[in-house]
KOLPA-403738 format. One record per residue (C-alpha): residue number from 0; residue in one letter; x, y, z. Coordinates in Angstrom, 3 decimals. Layout:
<vexgus>
VEXGU  num  residu        xx        yy        zz
VEXGU  NUM       a         X         Y         Z
...
</vexgus>
This chain:
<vexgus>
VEXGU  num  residu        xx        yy        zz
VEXGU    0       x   -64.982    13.274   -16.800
VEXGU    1       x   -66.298    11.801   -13.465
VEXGU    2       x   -63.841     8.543   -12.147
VEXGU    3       x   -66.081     7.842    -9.619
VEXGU    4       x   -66.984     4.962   -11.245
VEXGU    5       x   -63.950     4.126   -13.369
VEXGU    6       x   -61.252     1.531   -12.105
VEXGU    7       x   -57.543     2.066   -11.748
VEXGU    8       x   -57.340     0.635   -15.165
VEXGU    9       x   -60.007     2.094   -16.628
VEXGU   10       x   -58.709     5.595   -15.656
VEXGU   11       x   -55.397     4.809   -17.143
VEXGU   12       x   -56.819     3.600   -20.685
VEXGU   13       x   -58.896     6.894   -20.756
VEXGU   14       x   -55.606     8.834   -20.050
VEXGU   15       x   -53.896     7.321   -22.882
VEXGU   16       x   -56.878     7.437   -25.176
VEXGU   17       x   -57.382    11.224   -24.565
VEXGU   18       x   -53.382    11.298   -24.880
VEXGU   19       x   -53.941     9.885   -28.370
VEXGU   20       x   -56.135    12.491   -29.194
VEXGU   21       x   -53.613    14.950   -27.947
VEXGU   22       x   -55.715    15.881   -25.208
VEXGU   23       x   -52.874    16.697   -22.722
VEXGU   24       x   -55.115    18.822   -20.028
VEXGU   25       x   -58.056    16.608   -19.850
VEXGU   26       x   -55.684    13.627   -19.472
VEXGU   27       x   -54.117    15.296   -16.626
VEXGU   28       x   -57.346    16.509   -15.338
VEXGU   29       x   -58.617    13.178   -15.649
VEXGU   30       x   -55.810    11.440   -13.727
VEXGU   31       x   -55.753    14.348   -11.126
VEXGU   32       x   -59.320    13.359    -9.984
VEXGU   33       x   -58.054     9.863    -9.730
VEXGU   34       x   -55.026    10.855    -7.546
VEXGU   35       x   -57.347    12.518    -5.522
VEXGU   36       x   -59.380     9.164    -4.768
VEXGU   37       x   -56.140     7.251    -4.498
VEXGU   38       x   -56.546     5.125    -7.584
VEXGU   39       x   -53.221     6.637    -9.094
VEXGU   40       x   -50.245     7.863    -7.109
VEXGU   41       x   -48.164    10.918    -7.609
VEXGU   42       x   -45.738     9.323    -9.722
VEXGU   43       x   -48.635     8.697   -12.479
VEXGU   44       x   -49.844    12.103   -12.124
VEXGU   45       x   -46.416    13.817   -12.361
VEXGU   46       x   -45.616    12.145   -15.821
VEXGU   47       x   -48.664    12.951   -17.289
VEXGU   48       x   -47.570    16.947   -16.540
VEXGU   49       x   -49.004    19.141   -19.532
VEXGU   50       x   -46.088    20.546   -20.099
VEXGU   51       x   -44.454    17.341   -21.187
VEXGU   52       x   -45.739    18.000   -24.622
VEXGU   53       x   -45.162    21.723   -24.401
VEXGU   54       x   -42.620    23.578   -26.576
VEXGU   55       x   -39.955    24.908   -24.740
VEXGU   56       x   -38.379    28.218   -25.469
VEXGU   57       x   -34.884    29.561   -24.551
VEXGU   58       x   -33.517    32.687   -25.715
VEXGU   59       x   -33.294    31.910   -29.549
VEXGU   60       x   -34.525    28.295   -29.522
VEXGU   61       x   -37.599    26.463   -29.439
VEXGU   62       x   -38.391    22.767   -28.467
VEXGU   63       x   -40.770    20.888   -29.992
VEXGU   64       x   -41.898    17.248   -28.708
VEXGU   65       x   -40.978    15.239   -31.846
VEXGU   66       x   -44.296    13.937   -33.835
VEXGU   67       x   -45.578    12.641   -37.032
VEXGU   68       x   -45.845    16.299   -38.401
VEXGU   69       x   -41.715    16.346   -38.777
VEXGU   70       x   -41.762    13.239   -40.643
VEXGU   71       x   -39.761    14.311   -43.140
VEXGU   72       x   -37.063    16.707   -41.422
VEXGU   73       x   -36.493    13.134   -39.805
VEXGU   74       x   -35.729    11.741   -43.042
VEXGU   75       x   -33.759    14.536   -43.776
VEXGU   76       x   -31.633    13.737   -40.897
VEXGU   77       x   -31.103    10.605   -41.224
VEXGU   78       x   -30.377    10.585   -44.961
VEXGU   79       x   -27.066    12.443   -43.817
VEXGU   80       x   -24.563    10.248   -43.074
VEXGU   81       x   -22.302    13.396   -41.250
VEXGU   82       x   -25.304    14.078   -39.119
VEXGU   83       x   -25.997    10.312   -37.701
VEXGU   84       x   -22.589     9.854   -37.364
VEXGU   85       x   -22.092    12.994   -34.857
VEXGU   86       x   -25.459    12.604   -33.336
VEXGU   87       x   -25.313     8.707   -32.425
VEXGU   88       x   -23.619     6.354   -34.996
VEXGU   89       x   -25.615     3.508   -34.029
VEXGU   90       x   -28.930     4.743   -34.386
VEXGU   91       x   -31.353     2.804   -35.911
VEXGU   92       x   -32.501     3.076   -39.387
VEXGU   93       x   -35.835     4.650   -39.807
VEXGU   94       x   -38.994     2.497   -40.825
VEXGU   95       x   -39.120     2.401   -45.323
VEXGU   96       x   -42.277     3.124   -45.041
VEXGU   97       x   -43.609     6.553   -44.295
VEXGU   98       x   -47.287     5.568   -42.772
VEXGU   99       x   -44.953     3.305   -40.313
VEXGU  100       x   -43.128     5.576   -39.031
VEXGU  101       x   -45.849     8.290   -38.585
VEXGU  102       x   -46.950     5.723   -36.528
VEXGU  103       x   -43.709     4.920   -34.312
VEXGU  104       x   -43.430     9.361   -34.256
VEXGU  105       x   -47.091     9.928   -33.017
VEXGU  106       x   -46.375     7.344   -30.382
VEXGU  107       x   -43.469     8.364   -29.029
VEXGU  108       x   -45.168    11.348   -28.778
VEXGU  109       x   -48.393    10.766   -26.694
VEXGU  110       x   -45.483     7.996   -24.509
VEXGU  111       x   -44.915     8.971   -21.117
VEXGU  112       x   -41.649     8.442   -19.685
VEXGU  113       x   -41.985     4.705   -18.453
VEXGU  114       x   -43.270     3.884   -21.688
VEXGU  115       x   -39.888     4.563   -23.915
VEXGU  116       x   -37.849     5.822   -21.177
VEXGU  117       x   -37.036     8.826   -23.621
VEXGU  118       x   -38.546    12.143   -25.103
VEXGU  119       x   -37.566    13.444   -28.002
VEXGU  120       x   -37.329    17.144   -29.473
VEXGU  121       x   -36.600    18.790   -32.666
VEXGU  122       x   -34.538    21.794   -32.400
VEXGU  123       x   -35.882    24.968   -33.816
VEXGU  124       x   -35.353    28.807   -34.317
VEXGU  125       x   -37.789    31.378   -33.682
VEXGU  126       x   -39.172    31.053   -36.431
VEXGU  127       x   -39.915    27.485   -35.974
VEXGU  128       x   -37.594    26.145   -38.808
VEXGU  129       x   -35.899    22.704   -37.563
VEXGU  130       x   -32.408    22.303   -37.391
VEXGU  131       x   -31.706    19.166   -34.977
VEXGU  132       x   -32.474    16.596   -32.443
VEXGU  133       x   -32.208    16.961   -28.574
VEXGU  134       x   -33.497    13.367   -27.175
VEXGU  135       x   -33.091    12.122   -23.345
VEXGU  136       x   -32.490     8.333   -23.990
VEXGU  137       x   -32.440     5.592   -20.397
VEXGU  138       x   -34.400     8.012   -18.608
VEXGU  139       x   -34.311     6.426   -14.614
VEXGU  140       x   -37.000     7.814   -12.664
VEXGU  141       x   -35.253     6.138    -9.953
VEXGU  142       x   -31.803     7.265   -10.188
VEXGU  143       x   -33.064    10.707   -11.609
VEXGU  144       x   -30.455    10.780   -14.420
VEXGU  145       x   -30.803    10.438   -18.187
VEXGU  146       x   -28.362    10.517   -21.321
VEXGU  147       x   -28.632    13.416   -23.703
VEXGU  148       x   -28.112    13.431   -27.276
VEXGU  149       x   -28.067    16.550   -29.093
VEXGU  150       x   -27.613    16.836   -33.211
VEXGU  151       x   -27.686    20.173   -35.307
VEXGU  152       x   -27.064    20.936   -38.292
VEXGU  153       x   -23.990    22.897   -39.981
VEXGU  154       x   -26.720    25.518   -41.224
VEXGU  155       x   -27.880    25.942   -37.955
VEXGU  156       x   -27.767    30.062   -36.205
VEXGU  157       x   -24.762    29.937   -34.279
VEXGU  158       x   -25.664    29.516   -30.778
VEXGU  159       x   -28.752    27.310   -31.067
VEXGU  160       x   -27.025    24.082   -29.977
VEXGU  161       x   -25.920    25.532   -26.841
VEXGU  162       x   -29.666    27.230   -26.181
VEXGU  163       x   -30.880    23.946   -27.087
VEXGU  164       x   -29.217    22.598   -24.234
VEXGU  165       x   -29.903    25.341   -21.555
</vexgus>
């Protein structure tokens, strides 16, 4: 796409519409051209970074960006009163209804950090089977600092936890 003749506001509601679409590279591409005519500045650009919405690997873990697809290993979590209560016992309780909070999942996920000031993952194996939470919560740009919150399951291969966080 050409921003030539797109505003500074215009190029940011393209970003997040391709976003949306989970059209990571293109968004990036898009707001790289804009950087490039001074219309964003590097800040922008850095948080819309492909590999935001990567999977991360780490010796026998895998990161996921948390989305509406794990809908109901969310549940799962949160329907287990020994998992909220070691992973953060004032979380909030998750929307009744499940089209809702496909919704609130699919937009944290397309977020960039100003927009939540967190990013959530799910925790997986190699094989991609989910076992827990690793979220970033009060995310400062600024201050470059962040709180983690990490939750796994008893079930989970011993050592994940401590990939998960490396």
């Amino acid at each position: 796409m050409n921003v030539l003749t797109l505003s500074q506001s215009e190029v940011l509601h393209k970003s997040r519409q391709l976003r949306l679409e989970y059209k990571f590279l293109e968004a990036f591409q898009l707001l790289d051209q804009a950087f490039k005519r001074g219309l964003v500045n590097s800040d922008v650009l850095w948080m819309h970074q492909p590999f935001f919405w990567s999977d991360i690997s780490a010796g026998i873990c895998v990161l996921s960006r948390r989305r509406k697809e794990d809908l109901e290993f969310i549940r799962k979590l949160w329907a287990n009163p020994e998992f909220i209560h070691d992973f953060h016992r004032q979380v909030a309780p998750l929307p009744s209804a499940n089209k809702v909070l496909a919704e609130v999942l699919n937009s944290e996920y397309v977020s960039i950090i100003p927009d939540t000031s967190s990013l959530h993952w799910i925790v997986r194996d190699q094989t991609y089977t989910p076992y827990g939470i690793l979220s970033l919560t009060n995310i400062s740009h600024t201050n470059k600092n962040a709180e983690v919150l990490l939750g796994v399951l008893p079930s989970a291969p011993l050592g994940l936890a401590t990939a998960s966080m490396l």
